[in-house]
C-alpha positions as CSV (number, residue, x, y, z in Angstrom):
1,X,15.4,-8.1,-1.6
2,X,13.0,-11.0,-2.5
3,X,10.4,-9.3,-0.5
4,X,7.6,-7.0,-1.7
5,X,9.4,-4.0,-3.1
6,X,7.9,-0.2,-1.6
7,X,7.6,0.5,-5.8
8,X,5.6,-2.8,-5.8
9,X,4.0,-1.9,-2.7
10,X,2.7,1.2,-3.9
11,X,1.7,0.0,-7.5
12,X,-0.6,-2.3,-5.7
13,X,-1.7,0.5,-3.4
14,X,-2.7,2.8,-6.6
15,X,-4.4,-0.1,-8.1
16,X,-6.8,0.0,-4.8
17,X,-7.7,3.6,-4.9
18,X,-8.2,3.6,-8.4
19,X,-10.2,0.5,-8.3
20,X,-12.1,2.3,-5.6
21,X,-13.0,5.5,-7.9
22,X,-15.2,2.9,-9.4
23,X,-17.6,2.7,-7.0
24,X,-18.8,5.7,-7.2
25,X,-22.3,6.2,-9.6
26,X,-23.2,7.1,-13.6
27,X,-24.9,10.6,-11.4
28,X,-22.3,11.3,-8.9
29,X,-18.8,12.7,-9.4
30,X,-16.5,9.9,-9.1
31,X,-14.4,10.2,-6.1
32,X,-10.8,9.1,-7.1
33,X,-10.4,11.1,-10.6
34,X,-7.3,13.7,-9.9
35,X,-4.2,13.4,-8.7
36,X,-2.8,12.2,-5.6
37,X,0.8,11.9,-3.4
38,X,1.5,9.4,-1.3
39,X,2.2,10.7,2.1
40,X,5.0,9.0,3.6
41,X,5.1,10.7,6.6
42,X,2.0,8.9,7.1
43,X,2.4,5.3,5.4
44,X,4.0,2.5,6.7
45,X,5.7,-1.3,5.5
46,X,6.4,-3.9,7.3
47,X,9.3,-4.6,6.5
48,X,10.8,-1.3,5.5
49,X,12.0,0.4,3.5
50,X,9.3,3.1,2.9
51,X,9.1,4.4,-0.6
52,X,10.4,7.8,-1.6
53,X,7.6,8.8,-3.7
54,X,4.5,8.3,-6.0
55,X,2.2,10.0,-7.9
56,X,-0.9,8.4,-9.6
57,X,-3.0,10.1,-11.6
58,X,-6.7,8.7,-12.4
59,X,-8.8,9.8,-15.1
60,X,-12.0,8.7,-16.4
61,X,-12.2,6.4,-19.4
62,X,-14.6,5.2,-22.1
63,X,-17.2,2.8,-21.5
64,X,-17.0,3.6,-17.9
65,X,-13.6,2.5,-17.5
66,X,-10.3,4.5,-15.6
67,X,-7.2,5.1,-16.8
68,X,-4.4,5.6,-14.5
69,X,-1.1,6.3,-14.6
70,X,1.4,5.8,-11.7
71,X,4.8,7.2,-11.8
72,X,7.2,5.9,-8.3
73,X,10.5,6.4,-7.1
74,X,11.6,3.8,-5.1
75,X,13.8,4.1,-1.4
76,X,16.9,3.3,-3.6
77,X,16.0,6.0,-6.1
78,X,14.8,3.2,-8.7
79,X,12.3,4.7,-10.8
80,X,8.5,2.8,-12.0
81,X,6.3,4.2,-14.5
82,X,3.3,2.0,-15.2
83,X,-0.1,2.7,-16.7
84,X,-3.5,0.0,-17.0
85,X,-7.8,0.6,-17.2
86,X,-10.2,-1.3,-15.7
87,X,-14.0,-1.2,-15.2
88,X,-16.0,-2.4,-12.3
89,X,-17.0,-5.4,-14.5
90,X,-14.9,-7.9,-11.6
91,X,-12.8,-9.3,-14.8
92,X,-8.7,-9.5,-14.6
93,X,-7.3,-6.8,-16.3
94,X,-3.9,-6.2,-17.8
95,X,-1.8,-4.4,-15.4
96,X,1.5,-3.1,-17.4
97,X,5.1,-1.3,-16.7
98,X,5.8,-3.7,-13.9
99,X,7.2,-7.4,-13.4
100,X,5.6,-8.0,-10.4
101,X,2.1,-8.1,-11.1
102,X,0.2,-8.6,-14.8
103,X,-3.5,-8.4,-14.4
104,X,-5.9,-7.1,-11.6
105,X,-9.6,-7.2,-10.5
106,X,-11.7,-6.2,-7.6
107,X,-15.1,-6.0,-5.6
108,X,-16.4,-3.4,-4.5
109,X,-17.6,-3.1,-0.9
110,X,-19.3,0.1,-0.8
111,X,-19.2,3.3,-3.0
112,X,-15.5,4.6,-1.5
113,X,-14.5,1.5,-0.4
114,X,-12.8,-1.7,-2.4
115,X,-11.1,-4.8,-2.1
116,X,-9.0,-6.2,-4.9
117,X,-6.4,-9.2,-6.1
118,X,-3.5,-9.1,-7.8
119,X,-1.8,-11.7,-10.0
120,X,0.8,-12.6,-11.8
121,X,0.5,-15.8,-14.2
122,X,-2.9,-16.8,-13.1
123,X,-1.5,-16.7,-9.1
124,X,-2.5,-14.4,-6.5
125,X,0.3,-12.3,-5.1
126,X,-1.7,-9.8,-2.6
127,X,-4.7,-7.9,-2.1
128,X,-6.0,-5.5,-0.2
129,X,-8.4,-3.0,0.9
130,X,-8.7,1.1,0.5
131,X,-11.4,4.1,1.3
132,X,-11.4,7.0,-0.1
133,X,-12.4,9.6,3.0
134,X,-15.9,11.7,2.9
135,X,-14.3,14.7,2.2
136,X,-12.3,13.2,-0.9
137,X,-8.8,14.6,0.7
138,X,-6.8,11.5,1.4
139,X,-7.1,7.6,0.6
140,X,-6.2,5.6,3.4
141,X,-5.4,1.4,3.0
142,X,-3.6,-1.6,3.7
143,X,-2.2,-4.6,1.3
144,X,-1.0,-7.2,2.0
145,X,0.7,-10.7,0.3
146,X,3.0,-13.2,1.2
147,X,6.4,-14.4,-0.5
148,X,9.2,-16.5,0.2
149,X,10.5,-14.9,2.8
150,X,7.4,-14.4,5.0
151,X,4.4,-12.1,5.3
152,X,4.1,-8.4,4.7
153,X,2.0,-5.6,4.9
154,X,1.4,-2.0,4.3
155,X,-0.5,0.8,5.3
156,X,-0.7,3.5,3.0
157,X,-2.2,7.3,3.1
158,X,-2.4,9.4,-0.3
159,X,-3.2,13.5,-0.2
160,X,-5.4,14.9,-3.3
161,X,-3.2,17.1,-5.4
């Protein structure tokens, strides 16, 4: 399908919350570092079809960089691993283990919330928004992009492991 893919839905997804772990302060504990599992039950594309699974870890990184690592299992049972770091510097990045995006940056709109673009070959191909709830349980979000054969969007929900 020439649409957004769920394993490229949910790469951008984990790009969000990880971006968002960088809001946090040098004094405070950040509040994306673990583990977390997308929830299906409680995300959503449009159009379908909704991802089986995906796991992302995100671990802190010199130089106050993160390091995260995303492993997905797509609705046909394809299966993504991918791995990049990024600061909260608002440079492009190298995103890696994926076709459909190669670099990433992002702004941060307050300490559990952020915004952030994707590209591939110096062109956007979505962005979106994700929070990271006060009590550090869940991340909640939407992306969104556009391709040749119309708009999409998704709403995503990820439970701390």
């Amino acid at each position: 399908m020439a649409r957004i893919t769920s394993i490229e839905a949910l790469i951008l997804t984990a790009v969000a919350v990880t971006l968002t772990s960088s809001a946090s302060s040098a004094d405070a504990p950040d509040p994306a570092v673990g583990t977390w599992v997308l929830n299906a039950a409680k995300s959503t594309c449009d159009p379908p079809p909704a991802p089986k699974s995906e796991t992302y870890t995100i671990a802190e990184a010199p130089g106050g960089a993160i390091h995260e690592t995303i492993d997905m299992v797509e609705d046909d049972g394809t299966k993504t691993h991918m791995e990049y770091t990024v600061r909260s510097d608002g440079k492009f990045v190298p995103v890696t283990g994926t076709g459909y995006a190669d670099s990433v940056s992002y702004t941060q709109v307050d300490p559990r919330t952020t915004k952030y673009v994707l590209k591939k070959a110096g062109k956007r191909v979505d962005s979106g928004t994700f929070t990271v709830s006060q009590d550090g349980k869940t991340t909640k979000g939407s992306l969104s992009g556009k391709d040749n054969e119309g708009a999409w969007k998704c709403e995503f929900v990820f439970d701390r492991q």
